[in-house]
C-alpha positions in Angstrom: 0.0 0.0 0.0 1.5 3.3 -1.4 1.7 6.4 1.2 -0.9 7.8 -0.6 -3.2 5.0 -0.6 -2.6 4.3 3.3 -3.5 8.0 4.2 -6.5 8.0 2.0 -8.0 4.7 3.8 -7.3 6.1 7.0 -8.8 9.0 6.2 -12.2 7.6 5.1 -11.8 4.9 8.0 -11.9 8.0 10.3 -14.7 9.7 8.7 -16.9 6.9 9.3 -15.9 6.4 12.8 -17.3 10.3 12.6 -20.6 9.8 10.8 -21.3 6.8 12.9 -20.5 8.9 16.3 -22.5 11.8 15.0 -25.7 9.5 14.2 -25.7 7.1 17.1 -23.2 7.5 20.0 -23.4 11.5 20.2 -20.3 12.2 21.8 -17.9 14.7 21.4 -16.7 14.4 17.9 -12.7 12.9 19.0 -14.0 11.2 22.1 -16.9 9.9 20.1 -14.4 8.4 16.9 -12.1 6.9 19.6 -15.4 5.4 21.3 -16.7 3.8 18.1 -13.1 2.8 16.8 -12.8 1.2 20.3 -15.9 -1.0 19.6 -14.8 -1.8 16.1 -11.4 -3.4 17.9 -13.9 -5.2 20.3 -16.1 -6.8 17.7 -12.9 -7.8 15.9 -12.2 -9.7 19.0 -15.6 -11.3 19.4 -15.7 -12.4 16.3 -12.6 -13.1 16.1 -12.6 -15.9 18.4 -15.4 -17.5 16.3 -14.7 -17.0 12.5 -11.2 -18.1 11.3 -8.8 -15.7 9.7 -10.3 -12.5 10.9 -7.9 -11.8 13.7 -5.0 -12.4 11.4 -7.0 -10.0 9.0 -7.1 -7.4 11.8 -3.3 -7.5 12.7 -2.6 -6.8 9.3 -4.5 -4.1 9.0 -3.0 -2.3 12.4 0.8 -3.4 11.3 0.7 -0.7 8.1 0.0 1.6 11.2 3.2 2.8 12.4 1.5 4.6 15.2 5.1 6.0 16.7 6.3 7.0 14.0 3.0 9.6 13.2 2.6 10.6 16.3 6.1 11.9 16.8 7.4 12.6 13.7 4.5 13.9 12.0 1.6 15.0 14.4 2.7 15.9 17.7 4.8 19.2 16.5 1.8 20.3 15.4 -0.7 19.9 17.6 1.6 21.0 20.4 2.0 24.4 18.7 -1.3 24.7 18.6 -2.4 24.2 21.7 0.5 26.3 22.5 -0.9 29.3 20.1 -3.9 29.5 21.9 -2.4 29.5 25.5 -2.8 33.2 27.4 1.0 33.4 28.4 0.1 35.9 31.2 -2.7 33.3 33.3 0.5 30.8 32.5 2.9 33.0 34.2 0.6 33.5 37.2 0.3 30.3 37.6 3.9 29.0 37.8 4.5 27.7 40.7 2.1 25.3 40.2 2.3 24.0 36.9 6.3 23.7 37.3 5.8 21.3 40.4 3.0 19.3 38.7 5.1 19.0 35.4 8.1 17.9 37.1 7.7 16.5 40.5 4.3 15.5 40.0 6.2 13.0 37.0 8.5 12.0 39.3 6.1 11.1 42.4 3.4 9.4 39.4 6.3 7.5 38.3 7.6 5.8 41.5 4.1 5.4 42.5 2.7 3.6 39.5 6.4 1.5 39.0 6.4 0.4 42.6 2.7 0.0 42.4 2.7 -2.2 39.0 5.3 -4.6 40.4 3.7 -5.2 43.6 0.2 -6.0 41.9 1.1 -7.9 38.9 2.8 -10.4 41.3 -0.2 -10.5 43.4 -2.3 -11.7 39.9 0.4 -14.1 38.9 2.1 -12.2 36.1 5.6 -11.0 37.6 7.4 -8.2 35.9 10.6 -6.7 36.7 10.8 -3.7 38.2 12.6 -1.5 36.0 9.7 -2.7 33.1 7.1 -1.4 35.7 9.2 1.8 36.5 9.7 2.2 32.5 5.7 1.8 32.2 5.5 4.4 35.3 7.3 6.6 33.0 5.6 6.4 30.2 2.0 6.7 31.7 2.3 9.9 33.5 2.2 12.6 31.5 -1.1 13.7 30.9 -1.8 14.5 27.4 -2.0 17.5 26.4 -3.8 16.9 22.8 -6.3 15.3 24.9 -7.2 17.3 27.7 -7.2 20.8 25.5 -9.6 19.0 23.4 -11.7 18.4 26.5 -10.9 21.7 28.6 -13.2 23.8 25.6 -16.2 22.1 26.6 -16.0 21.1 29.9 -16.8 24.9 31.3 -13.8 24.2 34.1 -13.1 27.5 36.4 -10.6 29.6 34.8 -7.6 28.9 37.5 -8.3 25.4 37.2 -8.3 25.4 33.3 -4.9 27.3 33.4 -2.8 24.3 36.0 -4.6 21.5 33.5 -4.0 23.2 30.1 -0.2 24.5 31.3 0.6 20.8 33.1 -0.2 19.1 30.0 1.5 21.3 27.7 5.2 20.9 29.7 4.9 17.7 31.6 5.2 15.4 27.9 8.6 16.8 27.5 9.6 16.0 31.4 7.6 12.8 31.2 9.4 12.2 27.6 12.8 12.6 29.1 12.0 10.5 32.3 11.1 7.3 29.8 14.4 7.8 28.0 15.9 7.5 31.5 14.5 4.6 32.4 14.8 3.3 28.8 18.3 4.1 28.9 18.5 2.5 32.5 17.0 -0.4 31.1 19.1 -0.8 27.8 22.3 -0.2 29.9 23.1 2.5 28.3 23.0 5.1 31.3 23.8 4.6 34.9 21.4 5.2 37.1 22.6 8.2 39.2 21.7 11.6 39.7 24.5 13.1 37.3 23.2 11.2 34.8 19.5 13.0 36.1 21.1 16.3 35.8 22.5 15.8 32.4 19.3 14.5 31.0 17.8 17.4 32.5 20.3 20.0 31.2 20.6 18.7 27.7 16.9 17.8 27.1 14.8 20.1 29.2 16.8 23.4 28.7 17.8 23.2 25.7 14.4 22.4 24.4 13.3 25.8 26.3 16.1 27.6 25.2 15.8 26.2 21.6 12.1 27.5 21.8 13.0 31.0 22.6 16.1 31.5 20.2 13.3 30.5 17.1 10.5 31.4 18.4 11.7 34.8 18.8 13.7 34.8 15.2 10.3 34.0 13.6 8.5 36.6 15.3 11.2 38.8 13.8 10.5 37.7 10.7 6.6 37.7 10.9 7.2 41.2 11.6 8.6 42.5 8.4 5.9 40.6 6.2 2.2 41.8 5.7 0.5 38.8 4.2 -1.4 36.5 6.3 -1.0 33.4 3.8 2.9 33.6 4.0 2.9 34.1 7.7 0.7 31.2 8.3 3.3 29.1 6.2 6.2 30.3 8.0 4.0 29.2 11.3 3.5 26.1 9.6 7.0 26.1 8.9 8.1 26.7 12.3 5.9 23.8 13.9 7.3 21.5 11.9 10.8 22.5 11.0 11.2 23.3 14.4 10.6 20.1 16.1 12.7 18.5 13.4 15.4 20.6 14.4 14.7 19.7 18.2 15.4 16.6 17.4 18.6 16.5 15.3 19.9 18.8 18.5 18.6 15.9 20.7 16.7 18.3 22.8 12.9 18.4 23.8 11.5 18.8 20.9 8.0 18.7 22.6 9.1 21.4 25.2 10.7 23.4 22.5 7.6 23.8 20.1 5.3 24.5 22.7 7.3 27.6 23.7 7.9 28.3 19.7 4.2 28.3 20.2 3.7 30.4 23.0 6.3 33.1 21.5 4.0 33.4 18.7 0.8 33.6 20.5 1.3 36.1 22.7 4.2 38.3 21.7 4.4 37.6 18.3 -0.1 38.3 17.7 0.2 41.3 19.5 2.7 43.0 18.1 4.2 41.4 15.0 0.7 40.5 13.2 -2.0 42.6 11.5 -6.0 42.0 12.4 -6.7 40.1 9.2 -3.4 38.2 10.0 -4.3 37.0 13.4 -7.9 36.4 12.4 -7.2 34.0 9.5 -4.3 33.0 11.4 -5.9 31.8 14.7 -8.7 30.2 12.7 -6.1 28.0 10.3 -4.4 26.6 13.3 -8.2 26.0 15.0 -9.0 24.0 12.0 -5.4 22.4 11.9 -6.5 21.3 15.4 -9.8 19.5 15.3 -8.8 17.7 11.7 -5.6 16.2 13.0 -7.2 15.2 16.9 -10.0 13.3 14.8 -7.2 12.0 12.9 -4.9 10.4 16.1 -8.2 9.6 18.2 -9.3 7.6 15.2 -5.4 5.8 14.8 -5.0 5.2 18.3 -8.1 3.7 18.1 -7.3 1.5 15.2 -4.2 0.3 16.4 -6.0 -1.5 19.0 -6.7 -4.1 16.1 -3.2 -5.5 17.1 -4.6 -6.6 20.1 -8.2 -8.2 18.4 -7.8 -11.5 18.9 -5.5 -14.2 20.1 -5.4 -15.6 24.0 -4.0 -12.1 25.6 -5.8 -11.9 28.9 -6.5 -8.2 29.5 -6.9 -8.5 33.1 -3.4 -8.0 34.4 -3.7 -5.1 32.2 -7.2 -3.8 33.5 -5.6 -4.3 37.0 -3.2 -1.4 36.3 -6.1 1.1 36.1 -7.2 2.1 39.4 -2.8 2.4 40.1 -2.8 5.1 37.7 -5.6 6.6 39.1 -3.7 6.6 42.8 -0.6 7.8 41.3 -2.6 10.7 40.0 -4.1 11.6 42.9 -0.4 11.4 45.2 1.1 13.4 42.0 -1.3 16.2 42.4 -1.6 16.0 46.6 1.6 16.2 47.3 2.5 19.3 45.2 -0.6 21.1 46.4 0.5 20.3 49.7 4.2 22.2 49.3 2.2 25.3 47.8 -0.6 25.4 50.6 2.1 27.3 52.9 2.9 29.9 50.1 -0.4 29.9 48.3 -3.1 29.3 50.9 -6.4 30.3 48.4 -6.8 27.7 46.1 -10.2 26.5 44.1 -11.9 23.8 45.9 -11.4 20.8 44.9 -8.7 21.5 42.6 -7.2 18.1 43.8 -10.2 16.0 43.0 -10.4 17.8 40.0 -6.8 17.6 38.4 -7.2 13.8 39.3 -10.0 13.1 37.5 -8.9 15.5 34.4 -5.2 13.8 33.9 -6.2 12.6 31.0 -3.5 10.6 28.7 -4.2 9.6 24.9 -1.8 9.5 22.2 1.6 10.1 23.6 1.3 7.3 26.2 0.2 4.7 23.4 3.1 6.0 20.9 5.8 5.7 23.8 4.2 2.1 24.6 4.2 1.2 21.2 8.2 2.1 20.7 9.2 -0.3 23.7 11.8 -2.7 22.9 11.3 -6.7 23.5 11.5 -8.0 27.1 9.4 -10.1 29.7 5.6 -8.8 30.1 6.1 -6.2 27.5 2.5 -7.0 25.9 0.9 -6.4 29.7 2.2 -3.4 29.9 1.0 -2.3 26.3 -2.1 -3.3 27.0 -2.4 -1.7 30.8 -1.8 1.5 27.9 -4.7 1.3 26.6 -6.5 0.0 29.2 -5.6 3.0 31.2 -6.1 5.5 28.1 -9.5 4.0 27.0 -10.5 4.5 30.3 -9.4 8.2 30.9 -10.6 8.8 27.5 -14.3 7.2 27.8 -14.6 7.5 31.7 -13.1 10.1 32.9 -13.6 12.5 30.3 -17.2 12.4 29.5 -17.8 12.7 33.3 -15.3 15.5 34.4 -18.2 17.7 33.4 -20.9 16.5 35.2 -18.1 16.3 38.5 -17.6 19.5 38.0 -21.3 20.5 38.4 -21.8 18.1 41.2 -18.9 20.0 43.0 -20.5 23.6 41.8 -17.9 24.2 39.5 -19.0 23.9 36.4 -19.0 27.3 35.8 -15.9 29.6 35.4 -14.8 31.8 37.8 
C-alpha cells in the first residue's frame, strides 16, 4: 500500500468512525471516533474468536499503522503548537509555581508510584514483571496528554484557575515525562547509569535546551513575521516553524516537545500582538483552530485502530485492567503532594482542585506511541495493554464525566 493510498484509507476509515459517532453514540466528535473505533477493535475480537482468519485479517490491517512513527514525527509538533498558540502566556505566568511542580515532581512522584505499584500488583495476579519494566511503564504513563485534555478543557466549562494548572501541566509535563522514559529506557538498555549526574545531564541537555531552543526560534520567527504583511505567507512560516522546528529539536537531541510549545507560545502572545495585522491573526488563529480539530479526529481515530493489534488471540487483559485504578492513585499522590508544598505559600486555592486535576489527567496519544516504541523484554504486551486500558478508560470515563463532576462539586462554571 502506497503512502498515498494508506492516508487516503485512514482518512475515510476516520470519517466513518465520525458519521457513525454523530448519528448514534453522540459524543464529542474525538471522544466519540475513539469510542466507536474502540468497539470496532472489540467486535474484531468477538468475532474473532469464532470465524477463522479475521484476527489475522485485523493485525494486518494495524501493522501498516506505524503509530510511533505519526505521532512523533509527523503530528505531535503540530498539535503542540497549537495548543500552544492558543495558551494566554500571562494566566501561564501567574500560575507558575504550580504548573512547574505538577510537570516535574508530580512526574516523578506518578512515576515511583505507578512503578512500585505495578510490580507489587502484577505479582499479586500471577504475572511478575521486573521492576525497572514497571518503572519504565510508570514513566511512560504519566504525563497527561495535552492533545487530549485541550480537546476536552473547551467544553467542559472548568473555572478559569483550574483550566490554566490542567492546560499549562499538559503542555510541559510530555517533555519532562518524555525525558523521564528515556531515563528509564536508557537504564533499562544499559546505556545510562542510574545516578543523579546522569538526572542532571538529562535534565540540562533535554529540558533546557528544548526551552532555550524554543525561545532562540521562536523569537527569530516573530522577527520575521514582523517585516511581512500577508497572512498566507505568515501562516506558512507558522507552519513552517511547527514542523521544522521540532525537526530541528530533534537532530539537536533536545525536547523537541518542550521546545515547540514555547515556539508556540512566543507566537501567540508576543508575536499576535505586536508582530501581526487584524486580518493576519484572524485568519491565522482560525487556520491553526481548523489544523487542530482535523488532526485530533485523525490520532483519536489511529490510536483507536491500532488497538486491532490486540483483536484477537489468547491475551488476557486483566493484568492489564488491574493497572487502572494504580494510575488513578498515582494521580491523585502526583497532584496531593504538590498542592500540599504550595498550601504554605499559596493558601487560596479553588476547591477541589485536587479532586479535580485527578479526574482531568487525561493521557491519549503520547502514552500509546511511547508504549508502542518499547523494545522486546518479559511482560512487555501487559504493559501495552495496561496502555490502553488505562487511556480508554481516561478517554471514555473520565472525560465524559469531568463535566458532570464538576457540576456536582459547583464548579461547572468559570470563575
Amino acid at each position: 500500500m502506497s503512502p498515498l493510498e494508506l492516508v487516503g484509507a485512514l482518512a475515510a476509515v476516520v470519517a466513518l468512525l465520525g458519521v457513525i459517532n454523530h448519528r448514534f453514540i453522540g459524543l464529542p466528535d474525538t471522544l466519540g471516533i475513539m469510542a466507536a473505533g474502540s468497539l470496532f477493535a472489540l467486535v474484531m475480537a468477538l468475532v474473532g474468536r469464532h470465524v477463522p482468519g479475521v484476527v489475522e485479517w485485523a493485525e494486518g490491517v494495524a501493522s501498516h499503522i506505524d503509530f510511533t512513527e505519526i505521532v512523533f514525527q509527523g503530528l505531535l509538533g503540530v498539535l503542540l503548537f497549537a495548543g500552544s498558540l492558543h495558551t494566554n502566556l500571562a494566566d501561564l505566568a501567574r500560575h507558575r509555581g504550580r504548573v512547574f511542580l505538577l510537570a516535574t515532581l508530580g512526574v516523578a512522584i506518578s512515576t515511583l508510584v505507578v512503578g512500585f505499584g505495578a510490580h507489587l500488583l502484577l505479582a499479586l495476579v500471577g504475572v511478575p514483571i521486573a521492576l525497572k519494566y514497571c518503572l519504565l511503564f510508570g514513566a511512560l504513563i504519566s504525563p497527561t496528554d495535552p492533545i487530549a485534555v485541550l480537546a476536552l478543557l473547551k467544553t467542559i466549562g472548568a473555572p478559569k484557575s483550574l483550566e490554566i494548572d490542567i492546560a499549562g501541566e499538559s503542555l510541559f509535563n510530555d517533555g519532562t515525562g518524555v525525558v523521564a522514559f528515556l531515563f528509564m529506557l536508557g537504564i533499562v538498555s544499559g546505556a545510562y547509569e542510574p545516578t543523579l549526574a546522569t538526572v542532571a545531564k538529562l535534565l540540562a541537555l533535554e529540558v533546557l535546551g528544548g526551552l532555550l531552543l524554543g525561545l532562540v526560534v521562536g523569537y527569530a520567527a516573530f522577527l520575521v513575521l514582523k517585516g511581512v504583511d500577508s497572512y498566507p505567507v505568515e501562516i506558512l512560516l507558522t507552519i513552517a516553524l511547527a514542523t521544522g522546528g521540532f525537526a530541528l529539536a530533534q537532530r539537536l537531541h533536545v525536547s523537541a516537545p518542550l521546545a515547540v510549545v514555547v515556539m508556540g507560545l512566543v507566537i501567540g502572545n508576543h508575536g499576535a500582538e505586536s508582530a501581526m495585522s487584524d486580518t493576519t491573526r484572524r485568519y491565522m488563529f482560525q487556520f491553526w483552530e481548523l489544523v487542530e480539530e482535523i488532526l485530533n479526529l485523525m490520532l483519536f481515530g489511529l490510536m483507536a485502530l491500532t488497538l486491532l493489534a490486540f483483536a484477537g488471540g489468547d491475551r488476557s487483559w486483566l493484568p492489564a485492567l488491574a493497572l487502572v485504578p494504580v494510575v488513578l492513585v498515582a494521580r491523585f499522590a502526583s497532584v496531593g503532594l504538590p498542592a500540599l508544598m504550595l498550601r504554605r505559600f499559596i493558601p487560596r486555592r479553588t476547591p477541589h482542585a485536587v479532586k479535580v486535576l485527578t479526574w482531568g489527567g487525561l493521557r491519549g496519544g503520547i502514552s500509546v506511541a511511547l508504549a508502542l516504541s518499547l523494545p522486546a523484554f518479559p511482560g512487555r504486551d501487559v504493559l501495552v495493554m495496561a496502555t490502553y486500558a488505562v487511556v480508554l478508560f481516561s478517554l471514555l470515563v473520565q472525560a465524559p464525566t469531568l463535566g458532570p463532576l464538576l457540576r456536582k462539586l459547583e464548579l461547572g462554571q468559570r470563575k
